[in-house]
C-alpha positions in Angstrom: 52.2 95.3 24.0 49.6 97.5 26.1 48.4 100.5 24.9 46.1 102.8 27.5 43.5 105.0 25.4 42.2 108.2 27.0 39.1 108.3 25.4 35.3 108.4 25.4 34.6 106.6 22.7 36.7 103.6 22.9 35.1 101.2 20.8 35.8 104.0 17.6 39.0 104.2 18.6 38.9 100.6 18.9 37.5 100.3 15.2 40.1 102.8 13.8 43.4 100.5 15.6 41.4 98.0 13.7 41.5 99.5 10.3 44.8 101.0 10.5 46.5 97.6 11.7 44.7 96.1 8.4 46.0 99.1 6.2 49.4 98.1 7.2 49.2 94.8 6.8 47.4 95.2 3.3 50.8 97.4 2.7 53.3 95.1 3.9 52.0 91.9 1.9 52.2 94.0 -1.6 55.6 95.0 -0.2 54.9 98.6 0.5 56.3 98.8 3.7 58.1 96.6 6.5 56.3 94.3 8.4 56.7 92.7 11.3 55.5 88.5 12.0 52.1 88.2 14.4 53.8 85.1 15.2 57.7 84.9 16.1 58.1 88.9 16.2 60.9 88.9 13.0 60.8 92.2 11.0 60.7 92.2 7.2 62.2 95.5 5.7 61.1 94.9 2.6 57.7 93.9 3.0 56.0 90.7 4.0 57.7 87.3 2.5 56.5 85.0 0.6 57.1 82.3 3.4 58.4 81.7 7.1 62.2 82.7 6.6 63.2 80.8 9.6 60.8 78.0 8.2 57.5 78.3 10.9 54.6 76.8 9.6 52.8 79.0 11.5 54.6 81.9 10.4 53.9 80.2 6.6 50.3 79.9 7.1 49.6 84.0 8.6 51.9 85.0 5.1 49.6 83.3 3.2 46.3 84.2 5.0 47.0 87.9 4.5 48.4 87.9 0.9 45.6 86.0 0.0 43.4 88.9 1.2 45.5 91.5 -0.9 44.6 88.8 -4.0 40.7 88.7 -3.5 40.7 92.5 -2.6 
């Protein structure tokens, strides 16, 4: 993905991308909203799983990095 920002300050519009992408993800892992894997691209309509539903280790191991942020938030 490329994104071209017209901007003057881009490293606040840097730090606001930033923020928003960990909104969503916050969202996604408490089942909020879809999400979509960082690793293998698969979309989740209801919200991030548990585990890799196609069985990725990887996959397995970004699940449970960012529901283990919602848990200590």
């Amino acid at each position: 993905m490329l994104f071209v920002a017209k901007t003057e300050d881009i490293d606040k519009t840097i730090e606001e991308l930033n923020k928003a992408t960990i909104e969503w993800t916050m969202e996604a892992a408490r089942g909020e909203c879809a999400w979509i894997c960082a690793d293998c691209s698969c979309s989740f309509p209801d919200g991030m799983p548990d585990e890799c539903a196609h069985g990725h280790q990887r996959c397995t191991d970004i699940i449970k990095r960012d529901k283990d942020l919602v848990n200590d938030a």
